[in-house]
N, C-alpha and C positions, 0 to 999 in steps of 0.2 A: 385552631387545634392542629399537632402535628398528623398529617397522616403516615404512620407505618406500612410496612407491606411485607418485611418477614418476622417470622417469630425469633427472641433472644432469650438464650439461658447464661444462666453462670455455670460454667463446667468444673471452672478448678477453685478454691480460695487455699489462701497460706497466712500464719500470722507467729510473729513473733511475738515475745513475752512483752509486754508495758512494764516499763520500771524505770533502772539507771545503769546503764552500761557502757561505765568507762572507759572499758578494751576494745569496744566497737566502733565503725565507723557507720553512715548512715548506710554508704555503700554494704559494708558489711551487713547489713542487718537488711537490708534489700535484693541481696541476691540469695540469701538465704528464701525469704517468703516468697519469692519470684520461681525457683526450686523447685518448691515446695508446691506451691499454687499450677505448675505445670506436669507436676508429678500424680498432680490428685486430682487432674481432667486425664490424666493417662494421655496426654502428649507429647509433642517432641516441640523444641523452643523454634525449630524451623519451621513449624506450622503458625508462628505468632505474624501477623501481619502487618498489626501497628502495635504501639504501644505508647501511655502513660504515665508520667512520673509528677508523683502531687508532693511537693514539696514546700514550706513556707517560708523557711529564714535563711536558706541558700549557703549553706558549709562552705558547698563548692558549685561553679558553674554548672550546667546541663547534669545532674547528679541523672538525669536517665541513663542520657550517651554513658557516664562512668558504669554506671549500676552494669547494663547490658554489654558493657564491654568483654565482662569478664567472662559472659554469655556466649559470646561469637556477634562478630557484628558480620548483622545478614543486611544492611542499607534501606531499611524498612526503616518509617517515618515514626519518633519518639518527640512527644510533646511534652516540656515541660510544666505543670501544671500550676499555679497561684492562685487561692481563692480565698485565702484565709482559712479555718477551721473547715471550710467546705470543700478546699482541696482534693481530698480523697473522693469524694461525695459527685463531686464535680466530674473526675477523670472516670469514673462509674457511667455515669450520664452519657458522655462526648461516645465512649464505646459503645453504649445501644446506640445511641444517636448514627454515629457510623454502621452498625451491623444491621440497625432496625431498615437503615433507608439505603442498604444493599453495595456499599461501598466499600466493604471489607466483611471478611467474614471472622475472623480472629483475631480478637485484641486483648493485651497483658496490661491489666494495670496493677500500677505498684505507688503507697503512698508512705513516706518515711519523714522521723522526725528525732532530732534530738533538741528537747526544748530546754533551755536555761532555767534553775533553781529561783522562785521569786515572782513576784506579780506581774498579770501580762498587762501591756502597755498598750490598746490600740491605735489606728490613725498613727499622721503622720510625727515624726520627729520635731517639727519646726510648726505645728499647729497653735493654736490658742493654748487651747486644754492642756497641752502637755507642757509647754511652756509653763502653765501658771499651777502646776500638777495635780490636773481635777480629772486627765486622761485615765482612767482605771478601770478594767474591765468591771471587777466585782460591787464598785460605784455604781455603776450602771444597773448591772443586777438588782441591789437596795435598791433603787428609785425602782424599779420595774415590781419588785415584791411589794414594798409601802402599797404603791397605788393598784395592786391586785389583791390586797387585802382590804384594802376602803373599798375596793368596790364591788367585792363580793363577800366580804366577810369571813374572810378564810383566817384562823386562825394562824401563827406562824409555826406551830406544833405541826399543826398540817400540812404543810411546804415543806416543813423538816424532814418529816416520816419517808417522801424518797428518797433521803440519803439513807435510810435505816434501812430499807428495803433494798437499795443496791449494794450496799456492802452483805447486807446477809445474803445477795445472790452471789459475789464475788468471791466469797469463802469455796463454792463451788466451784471453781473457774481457774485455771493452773495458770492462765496467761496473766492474773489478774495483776494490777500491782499494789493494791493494798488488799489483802486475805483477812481481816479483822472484823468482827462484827460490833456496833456499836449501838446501845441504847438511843431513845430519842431524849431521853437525860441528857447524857453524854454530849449528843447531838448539837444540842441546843444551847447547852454548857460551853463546850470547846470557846476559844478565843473569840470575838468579835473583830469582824473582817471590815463588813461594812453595815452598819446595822439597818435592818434586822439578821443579815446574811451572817453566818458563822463560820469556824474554820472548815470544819465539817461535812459542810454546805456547797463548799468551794473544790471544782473536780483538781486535783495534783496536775502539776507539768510533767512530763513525763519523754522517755525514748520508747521507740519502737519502730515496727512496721507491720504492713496489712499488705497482701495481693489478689488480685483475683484475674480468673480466665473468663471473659465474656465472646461466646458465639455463635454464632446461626444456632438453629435447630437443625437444619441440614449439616451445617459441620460436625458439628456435636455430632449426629448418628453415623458421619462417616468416618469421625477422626476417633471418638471416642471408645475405648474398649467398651465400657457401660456406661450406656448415653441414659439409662434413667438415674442415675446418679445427678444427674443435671438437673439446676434448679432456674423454672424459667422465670426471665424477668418481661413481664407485658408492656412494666411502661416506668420511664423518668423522668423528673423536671427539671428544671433549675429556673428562679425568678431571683429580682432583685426589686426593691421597694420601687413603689410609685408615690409614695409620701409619707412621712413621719404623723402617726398616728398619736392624739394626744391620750388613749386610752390605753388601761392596761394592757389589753393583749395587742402586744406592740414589738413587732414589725409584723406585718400581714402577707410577708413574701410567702411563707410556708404556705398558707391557706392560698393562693395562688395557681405556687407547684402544687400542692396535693390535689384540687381541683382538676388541674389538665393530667394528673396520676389518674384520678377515678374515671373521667373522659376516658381518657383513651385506651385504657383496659376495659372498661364495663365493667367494673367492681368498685363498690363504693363502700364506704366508712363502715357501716355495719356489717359487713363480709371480712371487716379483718380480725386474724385471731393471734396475731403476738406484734409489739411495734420497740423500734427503738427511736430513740429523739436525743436532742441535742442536749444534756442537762450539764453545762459545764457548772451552772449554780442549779441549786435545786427549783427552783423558781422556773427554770426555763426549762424544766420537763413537765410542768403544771403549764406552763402557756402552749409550750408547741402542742403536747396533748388534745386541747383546746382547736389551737388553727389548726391541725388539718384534721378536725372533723371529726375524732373517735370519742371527742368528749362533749355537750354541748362548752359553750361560755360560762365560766364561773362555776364551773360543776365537777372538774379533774381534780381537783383538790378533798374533796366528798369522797370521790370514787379513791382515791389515794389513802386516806384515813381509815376507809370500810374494807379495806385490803383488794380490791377490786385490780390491781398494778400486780400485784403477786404473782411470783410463778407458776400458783395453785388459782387466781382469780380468773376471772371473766376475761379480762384482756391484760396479761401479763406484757408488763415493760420493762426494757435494759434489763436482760434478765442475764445477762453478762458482767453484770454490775455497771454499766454506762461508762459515761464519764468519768462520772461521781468515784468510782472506785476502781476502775476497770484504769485509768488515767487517761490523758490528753496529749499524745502527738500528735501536734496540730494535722500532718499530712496523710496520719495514716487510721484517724477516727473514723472519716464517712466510710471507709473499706474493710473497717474493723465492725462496721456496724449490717454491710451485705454478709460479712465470713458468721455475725452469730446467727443473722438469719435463715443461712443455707444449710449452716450446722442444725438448729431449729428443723427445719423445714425438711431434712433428709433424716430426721430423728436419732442424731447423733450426738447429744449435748448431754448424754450420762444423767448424773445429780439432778441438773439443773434443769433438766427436760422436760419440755410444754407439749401436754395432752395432744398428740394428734393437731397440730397446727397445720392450716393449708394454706392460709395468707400471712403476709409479711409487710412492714411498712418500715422505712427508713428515712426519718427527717434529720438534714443535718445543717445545721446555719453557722456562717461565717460573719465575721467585723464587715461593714460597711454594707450590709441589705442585704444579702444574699443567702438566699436558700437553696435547699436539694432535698428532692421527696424520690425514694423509688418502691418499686412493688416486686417485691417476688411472689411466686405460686409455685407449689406443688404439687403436678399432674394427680 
């Protein structure tokens, strides 16, 4: 397990709108949350020390170097980030990672995305799969839904119902990119994607961006105008599979990283009171639920249908609308997923606002095995 040795907060986040933004460029829509996210730790961008750019389909070269150009270049070290859909999620980590074990004290991270119209393709180009074209994200999802419905019984009404649940939180939500609320009729109805999965089911590609300021607690109270505005982060993962699992709740990276999340904070599954998870299909916010631990096995599906996920329930999820409706920049989800929990967590989320929440969980998973679990708290 890692040992830390200083405390990390998130001081500033920024987040542009999810949708489709023609007249922008990724750049463009990164230095705006970049701004933003420095404006709302109340510092100056000369206090940044390193910085993060999670990007996935690569527009342009180093889009950080571009991004922070327009910044001032101060010769402070900017990592490009690749992780797939964990992108964001990832360059979130790397910056406690660095702040926790005293190597820096102030880091910007920034994840941007403009995703293309049409179904995501993962792996490589020149693979079997996509050669013989059985490559298809939402394929994958089907075969993971089938066999989490044989082996727990879960209705497909039931897997449905978090898409009903995240578009009716996204009505709430001005960044959202779909504002509609739909029946589990509807739902269920919409076009068939991959069966059992439906259109509906299926999170939108999407543009945007997400930022946030990650650092020290010492900086924070020296740089920050109002450092309890800061929302601390104790601890984050990231894993990547150690084997393909032939049972439903499959890939078992997340349960992993959330294990060394509950280690090394001292706060465990039952201590948390709002999470967000990866639901690019509705199916995969019933499993991640599951792996790291707030649900047992075979039972977030139950808690799903009893309304128990609701912004008004016991342990509200994606209450930004997720994925599912909130949409999918690949680079700038995992950071769009820290910005509803700090908003959450500093009691700023209007409509959509969760009872007094103190803990936070954010799992986000990428194509090729890789997860990201983080924690925030609220002093």
């Amino acid at each position: 397990m890692l040992k830390t040795g200083r405390d990390v907060v998130v001081a500033g986040i920024g987040l542009h709108p999810f949708g489709r933004f023609p007249d922008k460029t990724i750049v463009d829509m990164s230095e705006a949350v970049a701004i933003e996210a420095i404006k709302d730790a109340g510092i100056q961008f000369k206090d940044v020390e390193v910085a993060y750019f999670a990007n996935v389909l690569k527009e342009i070269g180093t889009p950080g170097e571009y991004t922070l150009a327009r910044l001032g270049l101060t010769g402070i070290p900017i990592m490009n980030v690749e992780n797939a859909c964990a992108s964001g999620s990832s360059g979130i980590w790397q910056a406690w990672l660095m702040i926790a074990t005293g190597v820096y004290d102030v880091a910007l991270v920034i994840g941007a995305e403009r995703v293309p119209r049409g179904p995501v393709v993962p792996g490589a180009k020149y693979s079997p799969q996509a050669l013989m074209g059985t490559s298809h994200q939402m394929a994958e999802y089907a075969l993971r839904m089938r066999r989490y419905m044989y082996e727990y019984g879960a209705p497909a009404e039931a897997i449905a119902q978090a898409s009903v649940k995240a578009h009716k939180n996204a009505v709430l939500n001005p960044y959202a990119q779909f504002k509609k609320v739909f029946s589990l009729e509807e739902v269920m109805n919409s076009r068939m994607i991959a069966d059992p999965v439906t259109l509906y089911q299926c999170c939108p590609t999407s543009e945007g961006a997400a930022a946030a300021i990650v650092m020290s607690k010492e900086a924070a109270d020296r740089l920050m105008p109002d450092s309890k505005r800061a929302i601390r982060l104790p601890a984050a993962s990231l894993h990547t599979s150690m084997h393909r699992s032939p049972t439903a709740n499959n890939p078992k990276e997340s349960t992993l990283a959330a294990r060394e999340v509950y280690e090394i904070s001292g706060i465990g599954p039952e201590d948390v009171d709002i999470v967000q998870v990866h639901d690019a299909a509705t199916i995969g916010e019933i499993q991640h639920l599951e792996q790291i631990g707030v649900f047992k096995e075979g039972e977030a599906w139950q808690a799903t249908m009893a309304g128990d996920t609701e912004i008004t329930g016991r342990l509200p999820v994606n209450t930004d609308g997720g994925l599912q409706a909130m949409g999918h920049p690949f680079g700038a989800s995992g950071i769009r997923m820290v910005h509803e929990l700090v908003t959450q967590l500093r009691g700023e989320a209007g409509e959509r606002q969760v009872n007094d929440p103190s803990i936070g969980l954010a799992q986000c998973a990428g194509a090729g095995g890789v997860s990201t679990v983080i924690m925030l708290a609220k002093d």
